[in-house]
N, C-alpha and C positions, 0 to 999 in steps of 0.2 A: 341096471337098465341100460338097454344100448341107447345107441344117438339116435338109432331110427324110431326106436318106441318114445323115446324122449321128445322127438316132433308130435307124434301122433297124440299122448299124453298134454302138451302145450296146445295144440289146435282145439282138443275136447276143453282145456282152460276157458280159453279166450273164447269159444263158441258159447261155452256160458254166461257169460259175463254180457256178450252181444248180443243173448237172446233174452235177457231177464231186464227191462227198464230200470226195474231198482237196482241190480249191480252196477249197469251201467253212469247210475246218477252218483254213486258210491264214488265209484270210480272217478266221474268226475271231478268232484269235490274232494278228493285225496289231497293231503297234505302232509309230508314228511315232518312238517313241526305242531301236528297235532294228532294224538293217537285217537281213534276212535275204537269202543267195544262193537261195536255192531256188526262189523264184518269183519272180525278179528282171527277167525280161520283162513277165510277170504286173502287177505292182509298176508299170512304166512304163506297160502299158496302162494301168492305172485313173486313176494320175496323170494322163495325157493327155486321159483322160474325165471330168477332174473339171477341167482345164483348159477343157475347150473344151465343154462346159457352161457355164460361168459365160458365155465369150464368145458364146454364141448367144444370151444374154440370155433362159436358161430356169429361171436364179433370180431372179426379180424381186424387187425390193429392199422394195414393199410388201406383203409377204406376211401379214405381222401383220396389216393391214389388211383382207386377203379375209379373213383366219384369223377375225377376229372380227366383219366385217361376216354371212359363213355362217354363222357359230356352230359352226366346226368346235372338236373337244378335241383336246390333245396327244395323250392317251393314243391316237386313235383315228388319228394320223396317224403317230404312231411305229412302230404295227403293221400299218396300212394290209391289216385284214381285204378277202376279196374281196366280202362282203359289203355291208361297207361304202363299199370303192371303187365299186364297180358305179352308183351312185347319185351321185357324186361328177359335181361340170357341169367342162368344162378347167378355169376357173380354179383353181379349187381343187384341183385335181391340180397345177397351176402353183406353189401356196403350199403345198401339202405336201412337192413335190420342194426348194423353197427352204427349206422347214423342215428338213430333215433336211441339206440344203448348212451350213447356217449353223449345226447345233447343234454340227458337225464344229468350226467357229470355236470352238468352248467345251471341247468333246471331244476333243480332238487325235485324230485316228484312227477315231471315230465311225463316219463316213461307210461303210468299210470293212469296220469290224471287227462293226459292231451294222445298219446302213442294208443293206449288199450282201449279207454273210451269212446274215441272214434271210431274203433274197429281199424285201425289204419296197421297194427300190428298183427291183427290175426289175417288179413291181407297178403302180408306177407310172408307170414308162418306158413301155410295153406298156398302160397306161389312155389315158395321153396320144396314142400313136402312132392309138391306134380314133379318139379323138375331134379329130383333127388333119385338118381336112376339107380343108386350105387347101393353096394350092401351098408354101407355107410355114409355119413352126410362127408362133403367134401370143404376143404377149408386151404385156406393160402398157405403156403410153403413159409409166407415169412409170420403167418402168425404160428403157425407150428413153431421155429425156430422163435421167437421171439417167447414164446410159452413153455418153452420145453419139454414140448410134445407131452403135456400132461395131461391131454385129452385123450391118446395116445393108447390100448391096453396093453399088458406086459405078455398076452398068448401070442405065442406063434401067429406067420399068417404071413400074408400076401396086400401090395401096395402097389397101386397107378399114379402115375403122375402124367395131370390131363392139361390139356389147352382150355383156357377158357372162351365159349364162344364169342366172338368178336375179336379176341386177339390174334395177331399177326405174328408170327415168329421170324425173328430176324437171332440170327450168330452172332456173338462176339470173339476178340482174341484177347480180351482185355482179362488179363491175374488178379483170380478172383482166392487163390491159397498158393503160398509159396510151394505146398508138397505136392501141386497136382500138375500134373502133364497135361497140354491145351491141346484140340484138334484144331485142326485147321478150320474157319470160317466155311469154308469151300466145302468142305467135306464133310459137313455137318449139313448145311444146305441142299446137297447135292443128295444125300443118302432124306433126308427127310421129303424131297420132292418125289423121291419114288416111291412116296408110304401113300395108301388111296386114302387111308384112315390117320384124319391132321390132328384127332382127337388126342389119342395116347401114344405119349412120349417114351415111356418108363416102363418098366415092370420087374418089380424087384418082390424078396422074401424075407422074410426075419425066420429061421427054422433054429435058431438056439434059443437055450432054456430063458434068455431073458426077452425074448421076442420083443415085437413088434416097437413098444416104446424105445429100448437102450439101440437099437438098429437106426432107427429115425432118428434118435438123438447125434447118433453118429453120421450121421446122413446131412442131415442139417448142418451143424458145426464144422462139417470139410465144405459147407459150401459156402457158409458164411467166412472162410480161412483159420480157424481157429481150434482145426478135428484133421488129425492125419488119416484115420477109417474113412471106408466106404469108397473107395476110388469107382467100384462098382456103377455107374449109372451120372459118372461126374458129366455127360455134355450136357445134363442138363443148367448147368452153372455156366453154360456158355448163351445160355438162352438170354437177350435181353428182358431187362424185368422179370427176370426167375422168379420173384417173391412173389409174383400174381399170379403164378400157376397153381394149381391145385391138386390137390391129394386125398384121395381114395381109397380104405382098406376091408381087408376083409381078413377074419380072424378063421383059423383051421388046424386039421393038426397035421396032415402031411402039407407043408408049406414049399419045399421044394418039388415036389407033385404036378402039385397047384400051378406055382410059377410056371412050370414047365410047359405045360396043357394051355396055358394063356400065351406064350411066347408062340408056344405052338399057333394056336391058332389065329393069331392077328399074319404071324407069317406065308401059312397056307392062302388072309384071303389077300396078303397086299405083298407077296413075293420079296419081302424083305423083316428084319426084325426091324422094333422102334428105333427110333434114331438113338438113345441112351441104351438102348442094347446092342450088343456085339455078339452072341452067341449064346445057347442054350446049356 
């Protein structure tokens, strides 16, 4: 199952559960330290969906991070008004759904009984799924390296590396791996200012037999300092706050093809390649 059906699959979930009184009272009254047979299928679904959530890598581990670089409030992410979602960029629909994953860690039951209940989670399921443009769902650079790109598949394919809306891109010169050669702040600034599209940074390939995950894995690790590969598409490690950018893939089997026809065409419409590209 891809990550995209896996949204669509989680919203059909939770639209049950919000349209039936009785699930929902179920749900209420959930408690981790007492089983109940009654909605004992029920029970394994959400487990399952709270399993393989985590492995699609759609609780991203820096969450705190967007939470208070946006200036989002708890209170406003516990309730997750539609109001106030509406106005919400992905990211932060990304750090809200990890807020309510991990207040569960504190909560035993949480997730269930106060997140699904409300409807405050299919809220956000169903924000994310609108703003989800990509052939796959998009997730932080540092929760990929922190996970080891396990979300990741091993086909072939093709990978963005996007701005998330509301951030700022500012350069560094600051040594981020002893193996990698730094560009200039200046010239990293200077070649991104001539891009019309401040969206995509990157565009890179995975076209060997171990695709797309061992590429990312190497990807990651030279930019965390601790991977000699992938020099390939290194200004992005000059980016401050690299680990809140985000990442988009698409699986295929001519993969340098692919890339190519993408480089191509962000070039044709912004007279220059990404700023982590240097030529086709």
């Amino acid at each position: 199952m891809g990550a995209k059906d896996f949204l669509t699959n989680t919203i059909s979930l939770l639209e049950r559960i919000d349209n039936s009184p009785e699930l929902k009272s179920w749900c209420r009254h959930y408690s981790v330290y007492a089983s109940s047979q009654d909605h004992a299928l029920l029970e394994a679904e959400l487990l399952s969906f709270i399993d393989q959530t985590y492995r699609e890598s759609l609780v991203i581990v820096n969450y705190r991070q967007v939470i208070e670089k946006w200036e989002l409030h708890d209170q406003d992410i516990a309730s997750v008004s539609p109001e106030w979602l509406s106005v919400q960029p992905y990211i932060c629909v990304l750090a809200s759904i990890a807020w309510h994953f991990r207040r569960d860690h504190f909560q035993n039951g949480a997730l269930i009984s106060e997140s699904i209940a409300s409807g405050a989670l299919l809220r956000l399921f169903c924000r994310l799924n609108e703003l989800c443009i990509w052939p796959s769902v998009a997730t932080t650079l540092q929760t990929l390296y922190c996970e080891d790109c396990q979300s990741i598949p091993n086909d072939s394919g093709v990978y963005q590396i996007l701005v998330p809306a509301g951030m700022s891109i500012h350069f560094t010169e600051q040594q981020y791996n002893h193996f990698a050669p730094l560009y200039t702040a200046e010239k990293l600034a200077d070649k991104y200012a001539q891009c019309t599209d401040k969206e995509i940074l990157y565009i890179g390939k995975a076209a060997g037999r171990n695709g797309l995950r061992q590429r990312l894995r190497q990807y990651m690790k030279y930019g965390w300092g601790n991977g000699k590969n992938h020099r390939g598409g290194r200004a992005i490690w000059q980016v401050e706050d690299a680990g809140m950018l985000l990442l988009t893939y698409e699986t295929c089997d001519n993969a340098s093809g692919k890339e190519r026809q993408m480089i191509e065409a962000f070039k044709k419409k912004n007279n220059c390649f990404p700023v982590a590209n240097w030529r086709i």
